[in-house]
C-alpha positions as CSV (number, residue, x, y, z in Angstrom):
1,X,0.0,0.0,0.0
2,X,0.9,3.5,-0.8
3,X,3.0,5.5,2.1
4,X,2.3,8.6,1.2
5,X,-1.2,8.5,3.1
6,X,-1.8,8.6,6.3
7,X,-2.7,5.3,8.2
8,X,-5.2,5.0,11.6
9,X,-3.3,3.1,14.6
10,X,-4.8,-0.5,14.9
11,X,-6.9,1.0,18.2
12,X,-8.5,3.8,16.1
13,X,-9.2,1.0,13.3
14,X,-10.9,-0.4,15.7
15,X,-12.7,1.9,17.4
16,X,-14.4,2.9,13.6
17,X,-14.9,-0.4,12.8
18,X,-17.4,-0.5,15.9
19,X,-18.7,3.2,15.5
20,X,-18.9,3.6,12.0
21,X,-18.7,0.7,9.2
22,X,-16.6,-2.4,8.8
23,X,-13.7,-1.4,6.8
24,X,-12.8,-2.9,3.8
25,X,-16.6,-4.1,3.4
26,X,-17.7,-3.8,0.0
27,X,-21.3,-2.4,0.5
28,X,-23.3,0.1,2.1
29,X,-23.7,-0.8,5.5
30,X,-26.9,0.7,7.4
31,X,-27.2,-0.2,10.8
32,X,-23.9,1.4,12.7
33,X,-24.2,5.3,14.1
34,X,-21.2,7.2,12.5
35,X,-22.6,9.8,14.9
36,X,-20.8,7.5,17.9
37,X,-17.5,8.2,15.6
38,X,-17.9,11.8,15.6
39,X,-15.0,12.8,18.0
40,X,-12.9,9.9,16.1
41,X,-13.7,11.5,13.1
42,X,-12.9,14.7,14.4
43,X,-9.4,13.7,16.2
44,X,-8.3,11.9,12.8
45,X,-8.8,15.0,10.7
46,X,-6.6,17.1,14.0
47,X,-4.0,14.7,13.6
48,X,-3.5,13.9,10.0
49,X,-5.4,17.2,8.4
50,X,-7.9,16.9,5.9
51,X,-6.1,14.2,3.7
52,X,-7.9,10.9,4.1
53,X,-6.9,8.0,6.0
54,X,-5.8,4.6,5.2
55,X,-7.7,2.4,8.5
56,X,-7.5,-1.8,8.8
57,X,-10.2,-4.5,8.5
58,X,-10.5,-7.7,8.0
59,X,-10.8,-7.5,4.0
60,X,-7.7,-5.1,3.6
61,X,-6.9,-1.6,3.7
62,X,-9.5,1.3,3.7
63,X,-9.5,4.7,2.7
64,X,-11.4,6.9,5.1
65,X,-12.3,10.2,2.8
66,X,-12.7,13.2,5.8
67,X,-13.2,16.5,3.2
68,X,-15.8,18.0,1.5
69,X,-13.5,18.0,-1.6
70,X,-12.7,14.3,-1.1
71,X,-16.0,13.1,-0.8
72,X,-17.4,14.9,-4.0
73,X,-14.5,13.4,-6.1
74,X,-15.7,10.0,-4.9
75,X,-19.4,10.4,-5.1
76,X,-19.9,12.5,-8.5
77,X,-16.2,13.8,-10.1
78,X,-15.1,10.2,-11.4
79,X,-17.6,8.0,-11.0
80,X,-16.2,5.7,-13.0
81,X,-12.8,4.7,-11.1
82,X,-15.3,4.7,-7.9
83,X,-17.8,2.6,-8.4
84,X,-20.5,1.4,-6.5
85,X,-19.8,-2.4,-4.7
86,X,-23.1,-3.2,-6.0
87,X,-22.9,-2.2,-9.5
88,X,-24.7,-5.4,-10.4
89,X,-27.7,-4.2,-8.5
90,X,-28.4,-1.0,-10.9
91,X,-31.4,-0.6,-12.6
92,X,-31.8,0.6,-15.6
93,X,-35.8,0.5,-16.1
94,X,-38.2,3.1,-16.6
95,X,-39.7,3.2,-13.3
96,X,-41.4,6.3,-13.7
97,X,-44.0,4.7,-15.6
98,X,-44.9,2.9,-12.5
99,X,-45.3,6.2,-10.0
100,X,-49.3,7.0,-10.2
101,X,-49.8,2.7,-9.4
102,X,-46.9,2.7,-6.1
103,X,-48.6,6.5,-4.8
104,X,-52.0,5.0,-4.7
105,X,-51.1,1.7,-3.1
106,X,-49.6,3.7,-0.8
107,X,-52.7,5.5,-0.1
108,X,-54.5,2.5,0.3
109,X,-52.7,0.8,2.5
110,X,-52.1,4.4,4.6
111,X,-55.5,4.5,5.5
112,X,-55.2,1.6,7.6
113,X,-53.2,4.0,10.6
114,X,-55.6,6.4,10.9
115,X,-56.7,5.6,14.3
116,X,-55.6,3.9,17.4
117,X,-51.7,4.1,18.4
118,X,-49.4,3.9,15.5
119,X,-45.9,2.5,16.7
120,X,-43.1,1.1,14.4
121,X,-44.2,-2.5,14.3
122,X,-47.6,-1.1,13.4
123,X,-46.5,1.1,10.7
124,X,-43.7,-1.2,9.3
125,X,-45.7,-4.2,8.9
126,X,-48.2,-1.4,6.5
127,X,-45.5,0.0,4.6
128,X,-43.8,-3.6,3.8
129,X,-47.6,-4.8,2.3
130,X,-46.9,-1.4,0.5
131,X,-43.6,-2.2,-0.8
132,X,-44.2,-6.3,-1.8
133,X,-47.3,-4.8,-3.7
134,X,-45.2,-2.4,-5.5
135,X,-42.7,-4.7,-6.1
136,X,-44.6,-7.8,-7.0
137,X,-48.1,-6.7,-6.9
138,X,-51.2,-7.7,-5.3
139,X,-50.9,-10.9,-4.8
140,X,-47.8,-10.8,-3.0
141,X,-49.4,-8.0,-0.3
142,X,-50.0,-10.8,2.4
143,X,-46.9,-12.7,2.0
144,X,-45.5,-11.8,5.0
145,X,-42.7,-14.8,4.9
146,X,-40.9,-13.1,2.2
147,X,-40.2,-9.8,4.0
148,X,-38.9,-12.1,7.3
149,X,-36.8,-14.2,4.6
150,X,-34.9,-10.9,3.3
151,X,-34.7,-9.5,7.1
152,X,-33.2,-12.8,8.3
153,X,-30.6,-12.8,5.0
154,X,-29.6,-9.6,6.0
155,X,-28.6,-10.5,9.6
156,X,-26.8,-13.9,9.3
157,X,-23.2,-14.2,7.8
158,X,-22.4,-16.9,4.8
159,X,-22.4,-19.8,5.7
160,X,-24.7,-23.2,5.1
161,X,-27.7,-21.6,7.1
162,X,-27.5,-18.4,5.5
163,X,-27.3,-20.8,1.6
164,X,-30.7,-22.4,2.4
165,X,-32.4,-19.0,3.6
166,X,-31.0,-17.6,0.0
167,X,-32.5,-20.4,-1.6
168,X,-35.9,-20.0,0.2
169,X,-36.1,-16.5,-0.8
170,X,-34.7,-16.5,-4.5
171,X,-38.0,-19.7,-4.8
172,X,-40.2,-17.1,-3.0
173,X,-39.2,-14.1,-5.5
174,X,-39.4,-16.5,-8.8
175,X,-43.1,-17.6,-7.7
176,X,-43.9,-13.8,-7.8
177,X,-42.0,-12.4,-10.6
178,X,-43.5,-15.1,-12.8
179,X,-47.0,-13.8,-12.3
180,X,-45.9,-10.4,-13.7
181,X,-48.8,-8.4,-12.5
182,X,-49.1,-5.2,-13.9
183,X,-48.6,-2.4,-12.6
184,X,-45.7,-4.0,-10.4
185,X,-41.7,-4.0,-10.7
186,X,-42.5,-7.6,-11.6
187,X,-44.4,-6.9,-14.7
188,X,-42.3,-4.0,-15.8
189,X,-39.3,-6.6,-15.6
190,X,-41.1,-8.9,-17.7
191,X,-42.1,-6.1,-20.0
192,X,-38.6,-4.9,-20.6
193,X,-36.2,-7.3,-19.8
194,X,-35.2,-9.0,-22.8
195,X,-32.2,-11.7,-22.6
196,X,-31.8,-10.8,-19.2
197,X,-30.6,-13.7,-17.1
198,X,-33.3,-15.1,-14.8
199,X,-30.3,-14.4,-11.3
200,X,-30.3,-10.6,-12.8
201,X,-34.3,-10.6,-12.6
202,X,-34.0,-11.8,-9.0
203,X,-31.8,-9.0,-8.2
204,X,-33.9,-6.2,-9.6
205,X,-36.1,-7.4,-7.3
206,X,-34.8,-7.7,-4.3
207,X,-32.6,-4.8,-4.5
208,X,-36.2,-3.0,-4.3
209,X,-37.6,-4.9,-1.6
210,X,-34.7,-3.7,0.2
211,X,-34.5,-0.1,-1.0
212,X,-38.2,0.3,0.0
213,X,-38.3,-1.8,2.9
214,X,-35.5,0.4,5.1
215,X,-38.1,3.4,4.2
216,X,-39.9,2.1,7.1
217,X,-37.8,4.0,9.8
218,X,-38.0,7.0,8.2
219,X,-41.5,7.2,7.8
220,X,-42.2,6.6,11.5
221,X,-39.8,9.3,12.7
222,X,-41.4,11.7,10.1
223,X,-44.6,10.8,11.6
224,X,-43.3,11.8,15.4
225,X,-41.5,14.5,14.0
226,X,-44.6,15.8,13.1
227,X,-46.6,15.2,15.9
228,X,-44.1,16.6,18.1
229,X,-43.8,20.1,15.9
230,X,-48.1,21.2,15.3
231,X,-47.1,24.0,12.9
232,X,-45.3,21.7,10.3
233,X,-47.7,19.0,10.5
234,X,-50.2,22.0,9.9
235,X,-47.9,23.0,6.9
236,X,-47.3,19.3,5.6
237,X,-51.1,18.2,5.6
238,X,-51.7,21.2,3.4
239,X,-48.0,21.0,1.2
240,X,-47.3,17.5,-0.1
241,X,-43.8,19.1,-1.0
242,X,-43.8,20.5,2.8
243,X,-44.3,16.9,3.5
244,X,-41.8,15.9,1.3
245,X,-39.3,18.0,2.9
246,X,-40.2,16.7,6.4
247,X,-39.4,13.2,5.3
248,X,-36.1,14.4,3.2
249,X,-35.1,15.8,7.3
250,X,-35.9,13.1,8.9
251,X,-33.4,10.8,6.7
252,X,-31.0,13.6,6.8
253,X,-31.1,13.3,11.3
254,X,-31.4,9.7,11.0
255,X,-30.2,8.2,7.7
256,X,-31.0,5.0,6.9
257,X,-27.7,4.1,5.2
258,X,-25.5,6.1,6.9
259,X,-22.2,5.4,5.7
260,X,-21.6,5.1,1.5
261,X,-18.7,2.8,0.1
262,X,-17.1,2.8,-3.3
263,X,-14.6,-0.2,-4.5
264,X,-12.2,1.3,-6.4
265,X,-12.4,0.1,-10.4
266,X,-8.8,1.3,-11.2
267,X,-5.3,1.9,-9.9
268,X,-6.2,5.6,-8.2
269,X,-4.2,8.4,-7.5
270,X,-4.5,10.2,-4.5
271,X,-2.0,12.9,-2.9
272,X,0.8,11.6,-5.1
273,X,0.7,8.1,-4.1
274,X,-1.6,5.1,-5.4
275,X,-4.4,2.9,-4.5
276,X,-4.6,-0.7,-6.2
277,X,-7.8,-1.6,-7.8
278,X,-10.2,-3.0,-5.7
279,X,-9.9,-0.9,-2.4
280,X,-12.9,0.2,-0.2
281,X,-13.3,3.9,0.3
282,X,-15.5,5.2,2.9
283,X,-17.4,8.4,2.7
284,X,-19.5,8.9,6.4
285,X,-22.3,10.6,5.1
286,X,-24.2,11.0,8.1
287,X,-21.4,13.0,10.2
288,X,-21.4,15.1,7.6
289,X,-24.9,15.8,7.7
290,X,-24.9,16.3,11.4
291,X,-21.7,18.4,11.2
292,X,-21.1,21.2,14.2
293,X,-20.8,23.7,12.0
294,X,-24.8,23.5,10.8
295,X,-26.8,26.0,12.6
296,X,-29.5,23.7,11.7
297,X,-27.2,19.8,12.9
298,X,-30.0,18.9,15.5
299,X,-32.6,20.8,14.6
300,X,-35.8,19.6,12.9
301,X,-35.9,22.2,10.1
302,X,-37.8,21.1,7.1
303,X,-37.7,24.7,5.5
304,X,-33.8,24.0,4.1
305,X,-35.0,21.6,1.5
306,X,-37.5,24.8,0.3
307,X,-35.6,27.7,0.8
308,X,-32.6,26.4,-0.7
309,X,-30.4,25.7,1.9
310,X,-30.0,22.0,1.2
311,X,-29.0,22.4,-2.2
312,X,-25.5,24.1,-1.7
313,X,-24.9,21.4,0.4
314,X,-23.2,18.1,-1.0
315,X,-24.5,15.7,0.5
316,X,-28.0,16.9,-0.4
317,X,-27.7,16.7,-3.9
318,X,-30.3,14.7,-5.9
319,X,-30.0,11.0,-5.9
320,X,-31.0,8.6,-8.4
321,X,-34.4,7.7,-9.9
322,X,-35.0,5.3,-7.6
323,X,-34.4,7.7,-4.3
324,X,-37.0,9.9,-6.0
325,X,-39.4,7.6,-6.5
326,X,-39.3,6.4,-3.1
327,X,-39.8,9.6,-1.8
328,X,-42.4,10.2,-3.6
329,X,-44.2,6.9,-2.5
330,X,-43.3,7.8,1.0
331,X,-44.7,10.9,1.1
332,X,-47.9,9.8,-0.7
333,X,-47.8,7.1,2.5
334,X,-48.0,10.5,4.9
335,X,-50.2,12.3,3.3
336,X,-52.4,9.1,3.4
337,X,-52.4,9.5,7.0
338,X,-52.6,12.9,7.1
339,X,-55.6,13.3,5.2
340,X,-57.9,12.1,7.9
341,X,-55.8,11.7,10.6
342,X,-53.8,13.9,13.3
343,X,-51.0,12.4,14.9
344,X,-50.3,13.5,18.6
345,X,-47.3,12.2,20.3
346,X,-46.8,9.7,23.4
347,X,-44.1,11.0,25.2
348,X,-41.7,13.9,24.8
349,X,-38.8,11.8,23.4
350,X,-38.8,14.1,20.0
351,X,-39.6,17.4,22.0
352,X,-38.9,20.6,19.8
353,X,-37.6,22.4,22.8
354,X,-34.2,20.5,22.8
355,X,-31.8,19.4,20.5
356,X,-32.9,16.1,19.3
357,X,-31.2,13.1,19.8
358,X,-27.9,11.8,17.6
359,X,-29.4,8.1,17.8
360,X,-33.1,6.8,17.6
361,X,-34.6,3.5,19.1
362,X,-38.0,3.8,16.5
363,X,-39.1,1.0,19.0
364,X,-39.9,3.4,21.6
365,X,-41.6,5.8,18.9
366,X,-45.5,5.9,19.3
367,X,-48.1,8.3,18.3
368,X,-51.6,8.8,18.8
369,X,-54.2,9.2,15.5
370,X,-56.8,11.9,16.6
371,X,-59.6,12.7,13.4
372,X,-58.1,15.5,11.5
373,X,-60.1,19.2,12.3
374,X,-60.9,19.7,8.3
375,X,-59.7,18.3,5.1
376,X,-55.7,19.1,3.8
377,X,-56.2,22.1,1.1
378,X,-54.2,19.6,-1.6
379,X,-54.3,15.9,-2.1
């Protein structure tokens, strides 16, 4: 490895590797709290300045990318030596087609939280119906075995148990995408796929299973968020892009995928020395959306997506077709709920009179549905 970089002590590799992502893994990895790694972060960038940092794992040298500057030559300046670790996941469908059939299902299935307490299990177990219907339509809206199947993948390591779950779940998929409904992912595959292999339908798929399932979390802290601050859930019920921006901020305090990795597809140079092909580089997004020097870090502040805050700010910048889409089925999710329905919270664990909280258990979330006082001024 290069020695012009500079390289994290084995104690400060380690002390990432718990806070923020494994290093050297070749994926996104949601789940950690960068936020824990702040003052790591902070103390690397003191010590070595803003160049980044060659850290240890158990797949081989990282780089840790610290700067603005760094971090935009990853994520947009050469995508092509950086690529994503799951380039074989891409899309390249017109999924747009699809966006008036996912808002309405999302609709649908909203108005079942309308009442009672909504907590996260309540709420997730809605919005996964929402996202197997999108994905594989109608008849796969109760199939509540396929959802546990991906969530049980994603926890276990390789290994013989984790072989036969795949194959569960891959037998689960092919049943579904062979109906093709219309109006689902599953049909527009079928529509447009061509000579694609039958293992690169599978992974259309579930690559949107996943994207939409994580959605969950931030839907239910939008939904608290909201309770707990009356004069934007005023604002959203009436705004759908006021409600949009109140789910964009609560993915910006509480990201689901916190922490980006790029595999390098090229020998790279950086500061005068050079990275093989094939090396990890980490970019922890979510420090940087949290950063000290935001007036707004811990704030809930929905008005810098509108006002045009957000959009001089790097790590705000528009995502793909398939963030967008997702938002906008989200948000057509709230609005859903909003339309007839008031939430109030339980408890004061998202209270606007402090700053709010660098990690979120959703398990403790809970709101209460009162019957909205008159009907939003837009759909």
């Amino acid at each position: 490895m290069p020695r012009g970089l500079p390289r994290a002590t084995t104690l400060e590799s380690l002390r990432l590797a718990a806070a923020l992502v494994p290093p050297g893994a070749p994926h996104v990895t949601p789940g950690r709290d960068p936020l824990r790694a702040r003052p790591l972060l902070a103390d690397l960038e003191s010590r070595y300045g803003a160049r980044p940092v060659l850290v240890r794992g158990p797949r081989g040298p990282a780089l840790l990318v610290l700067s603005k500057r760094d971090a935009l030559r990853v994520l947009e300046e050469e995508r092509s030596d950086y690529a994503p670790a799951l380039q074989e996941r891409q899309l390249n469908l017109p999924m747009d087609v699809l966006r008036p059939a996912f808002i309405e299902i999302a609709r649908e299935e909203a108005a079942e939280l309308t009442d009672g307490v909504v907590d996260y299990q309540r709420l997730d177990a809605r919005w996964q119906r929402v996202a197997r219907r999108c994905v594989y339509g109608a008849g796969a809206a109760g199939d509540e075995e396929l959802t546990s199947l991906l969530a049980r993948l994603g926890r276990r390591r390789a290994g013989r148990r984790q072989e036969i779950l795949s194959g569960r779940y891959d037998t689960r998929i092919l049943d579904h995408l062979r109906r093709a409904e219309p109006g689902s992912l599953a049909g527009l595959i079928a529509e447009t796929s061509g000579d694609q292999t039958e293992s690169r339908r599978l992974m259309q798929a579930a690559f949107w299973m996943m994207g939409l399932g994580v959605t969950a979390t931030g839907l239910m802290q939008t939904l608290a968020l909201l309770a707990a601050h009356p004069g934007h859930r005023k604002a959203a019920r009436a705004d759908p892009e006021h409600l949009r921006a109140c789910l964009r901020e609560a993915l910006r305090l509480w990201p689901p995928v916190p922490a980006l990795s790029r595999v390098t597809a090229a020998d790279t140079e950086w500061y005068g020395t050079t990275l093989p092909a094939g090396t990890t580089v980490l970019v922890p997004l979510a420090a940087h959306q949290r950063s000290a020097r935001l007036p707004y870090a811990n704030t809930f502040a929905p008005e810098i997506w509108l006002d045009g805050t957000a959009a001089g700010e790097w790590w705000a910048r528009p995502g793909c077709d398939g963030v967008h889409l997702t938002l906008a089925v989200g948000t057509a999710f709230l609005g859903g709920i909003l339309r007839t329905a008031r939430p109030k919270p339980v408890g004061r664990l998202l209270s606007p009179h402090r700053p709010l909280p660098y990690t979120l258990n959703v398990a403790r979330l809970r709101v209460t549905m009162r019957p909205a006082r008159r009907k939003p001024a837009h759909s």
